[in-house]
MMTF fields as JSON, N, C-alpha, C and O atoms, coordinates in Angstrom:
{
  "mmtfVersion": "1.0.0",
  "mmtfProducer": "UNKNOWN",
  "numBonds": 399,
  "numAtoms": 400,
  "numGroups": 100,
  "numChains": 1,
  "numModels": 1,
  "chainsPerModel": [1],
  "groupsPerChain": [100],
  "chainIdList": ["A"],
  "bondAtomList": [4, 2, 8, 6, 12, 10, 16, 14, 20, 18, 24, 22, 28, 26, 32, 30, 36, 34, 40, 38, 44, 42, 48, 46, 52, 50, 56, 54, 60, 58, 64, 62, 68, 66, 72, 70, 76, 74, 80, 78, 84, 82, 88, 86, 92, 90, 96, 94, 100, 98, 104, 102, 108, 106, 112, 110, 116, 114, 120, 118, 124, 122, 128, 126, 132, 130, 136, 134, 140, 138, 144, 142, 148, 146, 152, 150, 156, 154, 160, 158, 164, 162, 168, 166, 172, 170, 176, 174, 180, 178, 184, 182, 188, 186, 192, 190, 196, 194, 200, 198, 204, 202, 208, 206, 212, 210, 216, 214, 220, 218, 224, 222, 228, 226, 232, 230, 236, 234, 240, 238, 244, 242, 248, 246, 252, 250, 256, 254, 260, 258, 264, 262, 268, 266, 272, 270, 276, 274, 280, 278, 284, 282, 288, 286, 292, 290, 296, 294, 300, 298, 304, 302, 308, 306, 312, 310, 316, 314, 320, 318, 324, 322, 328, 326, 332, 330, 336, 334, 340, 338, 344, 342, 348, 346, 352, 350, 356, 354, 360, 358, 364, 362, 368, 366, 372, 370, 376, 374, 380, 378, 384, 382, 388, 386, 392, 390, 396, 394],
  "bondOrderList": [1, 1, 1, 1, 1, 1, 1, 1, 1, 1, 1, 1, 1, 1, 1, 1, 1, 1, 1, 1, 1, 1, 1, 1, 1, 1, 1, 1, 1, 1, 1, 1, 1, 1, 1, 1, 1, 1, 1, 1, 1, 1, 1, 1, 1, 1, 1, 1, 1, 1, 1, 1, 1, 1, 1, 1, 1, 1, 1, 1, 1, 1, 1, 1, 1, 1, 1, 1, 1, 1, 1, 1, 1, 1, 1, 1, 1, 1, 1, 1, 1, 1, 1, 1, 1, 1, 1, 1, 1, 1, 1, 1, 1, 1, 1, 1, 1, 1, 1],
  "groupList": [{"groupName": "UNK", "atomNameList": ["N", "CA", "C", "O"], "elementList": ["N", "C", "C", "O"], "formalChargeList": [0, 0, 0, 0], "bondAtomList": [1, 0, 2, 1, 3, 2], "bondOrderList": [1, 1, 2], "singleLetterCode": "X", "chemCompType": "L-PEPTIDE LINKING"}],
  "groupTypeList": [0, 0, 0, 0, 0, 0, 0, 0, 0, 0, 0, 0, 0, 0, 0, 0, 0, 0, 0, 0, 0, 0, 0, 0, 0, 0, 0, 0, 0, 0, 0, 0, 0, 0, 0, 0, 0, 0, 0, 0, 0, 0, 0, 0, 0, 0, 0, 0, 0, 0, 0, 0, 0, 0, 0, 0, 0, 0, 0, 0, 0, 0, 0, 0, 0, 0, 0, 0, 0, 0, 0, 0, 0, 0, 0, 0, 0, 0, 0, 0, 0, 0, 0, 0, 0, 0, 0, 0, 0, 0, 0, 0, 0, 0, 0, 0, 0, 0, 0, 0],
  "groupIdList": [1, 2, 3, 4, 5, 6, 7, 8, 9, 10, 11, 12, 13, 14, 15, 16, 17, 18, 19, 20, 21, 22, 23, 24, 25, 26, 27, 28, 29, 30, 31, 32, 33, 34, 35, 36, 37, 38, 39, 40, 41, 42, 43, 44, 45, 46, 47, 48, 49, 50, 51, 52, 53, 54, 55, 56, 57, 58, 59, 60, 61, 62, 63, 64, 65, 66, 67, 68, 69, 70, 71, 72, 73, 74, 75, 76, 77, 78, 79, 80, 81, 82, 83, 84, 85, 86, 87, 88, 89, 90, 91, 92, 93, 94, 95, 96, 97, 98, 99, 100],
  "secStructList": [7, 7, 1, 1, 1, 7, 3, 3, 3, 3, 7, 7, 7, 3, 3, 7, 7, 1, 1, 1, 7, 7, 3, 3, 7, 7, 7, 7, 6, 6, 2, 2, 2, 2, 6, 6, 6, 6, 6, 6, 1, 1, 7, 7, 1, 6, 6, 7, 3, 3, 3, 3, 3, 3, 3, 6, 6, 3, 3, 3, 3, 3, 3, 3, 3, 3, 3, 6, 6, 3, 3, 3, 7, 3, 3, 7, 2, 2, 2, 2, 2, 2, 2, 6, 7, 7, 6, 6, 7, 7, 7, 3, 3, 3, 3, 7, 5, 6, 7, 7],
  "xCoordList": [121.056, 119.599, 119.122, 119.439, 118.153, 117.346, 116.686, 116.878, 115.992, 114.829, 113.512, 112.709, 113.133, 112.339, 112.571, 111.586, 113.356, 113.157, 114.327, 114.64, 115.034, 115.115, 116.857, 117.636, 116.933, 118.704, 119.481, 119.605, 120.009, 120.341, 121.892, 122.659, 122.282, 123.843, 123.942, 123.061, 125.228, 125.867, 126.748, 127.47, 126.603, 128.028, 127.984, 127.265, 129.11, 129.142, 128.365, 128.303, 127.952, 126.836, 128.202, 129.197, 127.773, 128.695, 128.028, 126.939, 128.59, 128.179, 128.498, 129.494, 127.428, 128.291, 127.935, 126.727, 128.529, 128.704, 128.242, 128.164, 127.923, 127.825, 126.659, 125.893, 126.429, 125.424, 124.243, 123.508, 123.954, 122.601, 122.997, 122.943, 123.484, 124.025, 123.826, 124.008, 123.665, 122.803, 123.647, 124.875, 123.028, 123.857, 123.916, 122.918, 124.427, 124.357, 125.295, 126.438, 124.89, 125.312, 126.091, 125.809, 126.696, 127.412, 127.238, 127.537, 126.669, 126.389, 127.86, 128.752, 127.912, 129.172, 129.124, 128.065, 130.348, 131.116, 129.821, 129.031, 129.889, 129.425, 127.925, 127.59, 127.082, 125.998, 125.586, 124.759, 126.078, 126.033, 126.903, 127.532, 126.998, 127.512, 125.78, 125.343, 125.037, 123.929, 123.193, 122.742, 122.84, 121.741, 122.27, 121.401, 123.348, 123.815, 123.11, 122.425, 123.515, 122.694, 121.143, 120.753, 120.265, 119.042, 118.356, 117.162, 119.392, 118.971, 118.3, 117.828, 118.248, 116.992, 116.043, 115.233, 115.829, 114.796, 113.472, 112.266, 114.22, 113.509, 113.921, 113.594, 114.464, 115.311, 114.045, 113.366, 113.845, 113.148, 113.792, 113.346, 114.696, 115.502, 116.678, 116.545, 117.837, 119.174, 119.716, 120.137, 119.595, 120.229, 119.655, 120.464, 118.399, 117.975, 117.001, 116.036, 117.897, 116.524, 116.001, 116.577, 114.498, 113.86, 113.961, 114.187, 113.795, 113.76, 112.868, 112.888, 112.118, 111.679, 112.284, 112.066, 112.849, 113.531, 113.703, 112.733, 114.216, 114.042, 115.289, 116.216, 115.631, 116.425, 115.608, 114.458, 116.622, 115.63, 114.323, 114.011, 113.255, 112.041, 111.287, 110.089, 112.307, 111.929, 111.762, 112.589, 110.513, 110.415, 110.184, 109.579, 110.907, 110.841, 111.074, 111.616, 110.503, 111.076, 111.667, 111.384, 112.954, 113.653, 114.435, 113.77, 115.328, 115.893, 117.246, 117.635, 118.135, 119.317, 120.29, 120.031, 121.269, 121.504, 122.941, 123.748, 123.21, 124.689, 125.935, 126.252, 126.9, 127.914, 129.115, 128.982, 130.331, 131.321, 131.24, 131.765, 130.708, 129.773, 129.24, 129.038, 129.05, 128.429, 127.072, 126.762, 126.436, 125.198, 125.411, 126.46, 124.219, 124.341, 123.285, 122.661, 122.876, 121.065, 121.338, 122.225, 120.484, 119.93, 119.593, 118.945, 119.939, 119.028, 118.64, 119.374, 116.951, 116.196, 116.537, 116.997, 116.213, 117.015, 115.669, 115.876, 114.213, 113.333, 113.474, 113.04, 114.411, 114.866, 116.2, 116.494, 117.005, 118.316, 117.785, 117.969, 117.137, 116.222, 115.765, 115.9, 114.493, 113.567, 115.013, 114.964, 115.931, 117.349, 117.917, 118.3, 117.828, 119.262, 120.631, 121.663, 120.449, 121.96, 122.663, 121.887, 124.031, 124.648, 126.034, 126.279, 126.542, 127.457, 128.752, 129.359, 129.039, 130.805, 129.71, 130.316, 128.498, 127.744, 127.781, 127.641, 127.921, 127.986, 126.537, 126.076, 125.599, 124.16, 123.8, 124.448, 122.821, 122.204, 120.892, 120.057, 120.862, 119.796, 119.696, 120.682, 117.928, 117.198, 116.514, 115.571, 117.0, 116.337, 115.4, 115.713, 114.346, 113.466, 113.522, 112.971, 114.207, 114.526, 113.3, 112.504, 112.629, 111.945, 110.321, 109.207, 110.812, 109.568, 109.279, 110.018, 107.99, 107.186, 106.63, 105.924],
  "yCoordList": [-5.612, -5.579, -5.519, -6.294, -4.269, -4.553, -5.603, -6.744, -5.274, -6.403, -5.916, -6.843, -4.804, -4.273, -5.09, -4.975, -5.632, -5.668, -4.773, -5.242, -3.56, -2.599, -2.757, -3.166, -2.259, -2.101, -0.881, -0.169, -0.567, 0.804, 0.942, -0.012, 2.046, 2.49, 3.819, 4.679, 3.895, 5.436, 5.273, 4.307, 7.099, 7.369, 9.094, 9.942, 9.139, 10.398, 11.028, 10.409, 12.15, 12.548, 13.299, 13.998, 12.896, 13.285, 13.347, 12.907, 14.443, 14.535, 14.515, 15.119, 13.54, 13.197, 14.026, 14.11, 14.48, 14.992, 14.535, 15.253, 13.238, 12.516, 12.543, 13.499, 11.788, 12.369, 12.703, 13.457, 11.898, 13.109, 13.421, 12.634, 14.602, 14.671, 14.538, 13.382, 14.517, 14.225, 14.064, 14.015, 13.983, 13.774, 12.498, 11.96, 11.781, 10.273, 9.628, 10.073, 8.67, 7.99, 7.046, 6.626, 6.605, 5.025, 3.83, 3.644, 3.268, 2.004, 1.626, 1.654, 1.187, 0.113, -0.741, -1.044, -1.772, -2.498, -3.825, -4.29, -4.253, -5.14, -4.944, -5.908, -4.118, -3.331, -4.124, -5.037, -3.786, -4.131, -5.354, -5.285, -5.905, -7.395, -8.282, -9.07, -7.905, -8.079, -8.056, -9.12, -6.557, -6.602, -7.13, -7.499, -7.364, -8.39, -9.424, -9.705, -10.466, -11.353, -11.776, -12.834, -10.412, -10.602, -9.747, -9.731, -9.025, -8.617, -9.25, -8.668, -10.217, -10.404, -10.815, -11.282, -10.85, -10.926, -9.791, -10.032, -8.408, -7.43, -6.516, -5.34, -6.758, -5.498, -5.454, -6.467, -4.415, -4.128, -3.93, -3.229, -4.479, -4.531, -3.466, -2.4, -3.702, -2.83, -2.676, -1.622, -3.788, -3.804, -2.594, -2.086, -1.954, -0.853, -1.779, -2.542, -1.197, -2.173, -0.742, -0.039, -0.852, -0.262, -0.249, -1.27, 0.891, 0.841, 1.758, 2.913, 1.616, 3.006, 3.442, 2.555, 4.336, 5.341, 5.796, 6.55, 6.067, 7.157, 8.087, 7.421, 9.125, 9.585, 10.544, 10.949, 10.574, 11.334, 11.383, 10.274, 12.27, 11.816, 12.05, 12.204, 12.022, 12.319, 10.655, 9.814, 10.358, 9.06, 9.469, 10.447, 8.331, 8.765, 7.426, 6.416, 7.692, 6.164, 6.512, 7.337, 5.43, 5.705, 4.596, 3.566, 4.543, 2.874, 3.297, 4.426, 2.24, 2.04, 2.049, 1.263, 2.933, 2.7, 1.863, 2.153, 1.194, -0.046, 0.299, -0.079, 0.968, 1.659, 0.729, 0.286, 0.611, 0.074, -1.421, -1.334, -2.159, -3.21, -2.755, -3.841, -2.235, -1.646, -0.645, -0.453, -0.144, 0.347, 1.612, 1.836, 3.102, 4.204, 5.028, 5.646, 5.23, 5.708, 7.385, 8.163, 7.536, 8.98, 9.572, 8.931, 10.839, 12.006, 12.923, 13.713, 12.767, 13.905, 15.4, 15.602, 16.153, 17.373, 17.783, 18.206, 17.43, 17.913, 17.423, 17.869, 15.723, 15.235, 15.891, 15.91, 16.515, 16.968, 18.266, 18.581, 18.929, 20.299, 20.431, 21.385, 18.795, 18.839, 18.389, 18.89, 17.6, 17.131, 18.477, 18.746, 19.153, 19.947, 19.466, 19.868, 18.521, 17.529, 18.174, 18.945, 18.595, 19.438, 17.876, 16.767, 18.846, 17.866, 17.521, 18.424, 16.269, 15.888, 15.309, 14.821, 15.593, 15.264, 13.487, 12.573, 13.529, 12.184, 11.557, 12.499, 10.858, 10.637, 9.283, 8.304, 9.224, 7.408, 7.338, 8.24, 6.33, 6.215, 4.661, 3.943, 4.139, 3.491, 2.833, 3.351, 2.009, 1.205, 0.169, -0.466, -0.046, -1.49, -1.95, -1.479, -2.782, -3.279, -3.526, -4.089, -3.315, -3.721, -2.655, -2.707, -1.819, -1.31, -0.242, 0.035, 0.358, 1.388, 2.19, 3.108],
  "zCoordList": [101.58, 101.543, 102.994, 103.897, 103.074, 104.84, 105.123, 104.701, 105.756, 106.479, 105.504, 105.403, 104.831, 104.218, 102.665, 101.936, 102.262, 101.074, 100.32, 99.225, 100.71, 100.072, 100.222, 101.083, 99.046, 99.063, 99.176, 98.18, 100.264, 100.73, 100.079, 100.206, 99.445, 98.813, 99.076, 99.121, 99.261, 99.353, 98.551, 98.305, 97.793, 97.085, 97.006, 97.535, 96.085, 95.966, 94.346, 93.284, 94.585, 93.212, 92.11, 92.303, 91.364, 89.665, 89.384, 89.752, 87.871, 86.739, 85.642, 85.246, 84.583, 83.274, 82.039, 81.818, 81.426, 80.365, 79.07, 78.073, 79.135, 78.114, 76.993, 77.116, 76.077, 75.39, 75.658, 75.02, 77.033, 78.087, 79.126, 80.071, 79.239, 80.685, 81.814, 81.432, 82.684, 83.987, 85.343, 85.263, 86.545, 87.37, 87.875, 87.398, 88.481, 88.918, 90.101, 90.202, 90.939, 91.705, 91.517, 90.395, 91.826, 91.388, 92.58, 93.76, 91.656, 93.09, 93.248, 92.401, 94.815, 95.172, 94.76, 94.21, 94.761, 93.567, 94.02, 93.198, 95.578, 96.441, 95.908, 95.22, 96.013, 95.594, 94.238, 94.226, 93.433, 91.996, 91.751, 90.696, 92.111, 92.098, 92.322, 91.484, 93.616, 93.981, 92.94, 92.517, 92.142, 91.163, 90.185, 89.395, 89.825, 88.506, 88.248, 87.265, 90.053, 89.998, 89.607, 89.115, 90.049, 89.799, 88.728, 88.43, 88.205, 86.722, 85.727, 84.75, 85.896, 84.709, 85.241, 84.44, 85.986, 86.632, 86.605, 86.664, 86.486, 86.812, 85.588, 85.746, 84.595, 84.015, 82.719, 82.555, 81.985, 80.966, 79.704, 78.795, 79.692, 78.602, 78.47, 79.072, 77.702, 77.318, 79.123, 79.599, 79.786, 81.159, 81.862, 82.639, 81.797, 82.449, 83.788, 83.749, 84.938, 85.955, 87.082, 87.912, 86.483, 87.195, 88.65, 89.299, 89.153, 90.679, 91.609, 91.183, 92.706, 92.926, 94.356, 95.182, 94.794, 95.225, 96.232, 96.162, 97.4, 98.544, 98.528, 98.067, 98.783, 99.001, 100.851, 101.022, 101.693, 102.868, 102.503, 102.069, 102.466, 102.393, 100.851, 100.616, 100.016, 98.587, 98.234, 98.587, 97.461, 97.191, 95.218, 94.777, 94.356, 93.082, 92.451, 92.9, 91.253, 90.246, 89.163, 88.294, 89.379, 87.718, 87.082, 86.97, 86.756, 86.212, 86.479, 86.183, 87.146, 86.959, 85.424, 84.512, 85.355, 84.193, 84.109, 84.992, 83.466, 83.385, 83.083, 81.955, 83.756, 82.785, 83.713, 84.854, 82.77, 82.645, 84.219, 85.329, 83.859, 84.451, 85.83, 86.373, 86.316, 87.334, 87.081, 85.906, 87.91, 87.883, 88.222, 88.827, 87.841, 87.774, 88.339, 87.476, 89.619, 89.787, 89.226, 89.576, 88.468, 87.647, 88.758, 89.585, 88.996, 90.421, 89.532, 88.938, 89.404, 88.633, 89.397, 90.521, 88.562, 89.402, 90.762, 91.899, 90.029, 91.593, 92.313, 93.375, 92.311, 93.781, 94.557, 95.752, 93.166, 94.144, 94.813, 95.989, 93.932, 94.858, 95.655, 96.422, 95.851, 96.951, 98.327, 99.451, 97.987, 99.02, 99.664, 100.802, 98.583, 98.412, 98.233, 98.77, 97.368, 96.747, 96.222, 95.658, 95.843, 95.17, 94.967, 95.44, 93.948, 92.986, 94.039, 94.614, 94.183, 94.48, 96.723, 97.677, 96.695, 98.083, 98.213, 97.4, 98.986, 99.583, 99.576, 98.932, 99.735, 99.287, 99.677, 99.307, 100.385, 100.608, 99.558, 99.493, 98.891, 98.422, 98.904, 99.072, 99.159, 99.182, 97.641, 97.042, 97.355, 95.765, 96.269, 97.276, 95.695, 95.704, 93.981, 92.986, 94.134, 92.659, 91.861, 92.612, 90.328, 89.93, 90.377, 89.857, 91.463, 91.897, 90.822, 89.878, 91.14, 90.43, 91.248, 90.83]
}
C-alpha cells in the first residue's frame, strides 16, 4: 500500500476462457493476502471487492474477482485499447479498495 491509500500490483495479462471470457490480471500472492484481510469490509457480496482503478493514465472501476483463493482484476477492453495492453504484457495496476 502507498502513502496515497492505494495498492499498487503488477502482473502479467491472461486470458480466460471460461464461462465469460475476459482478460485478467492476477494479483500477487503478498497482494491478496492484504485484501483477504480487509474483505469484508468492502466486498458486496459473492467475495467481489470493488475497486477503482489506474492503469498509466486510464482511470476505471470494476470489482476484483476471487479465483482459486487469490484475486483477479478484469481489464475492460477500452482500458487495454486506451493502454495498448496486449495479452501475456506485463502491467501495473493501481486499486483503491472499495472505491467508485
Amino acid at each position: 500500500m502507498n502513502d496515497d491509500g492505494l495498492l499498487e500490483v503488477g502482473g502479467v495479462v491472461f486470458y480466460w476462457r471460461g464461462p465469460a471470457p475476459f482478460y485478467y490480471l492476477r494479483v500477487p500472492e503478498a497482494a491478496a493476502a492484504y485484501i483477504h484481510d480487509v474483505a469484508s469490509q468492502v466486498t458486496y457480496g459473492w467475495g467481489m471487492i470493488p475497486v477503482a482503478a489506474k492503469i498509466g493514465s486510464t482511470r476505471f472501476t470494476t470489482a476484483l474477482f476471487p479465483k482459486d483463493g487469490g484475486y483477479l482484476v478484469p481489464l475492460k477492453t477500452a482500458v487495454r485499447q486506451a493502454e495498448g495492453i496486449d495479452l501475456d504484457e506485463e502491467v501495473t495496476v493501481e486499486l483503491e479498495l472499495g472505491g467508485s
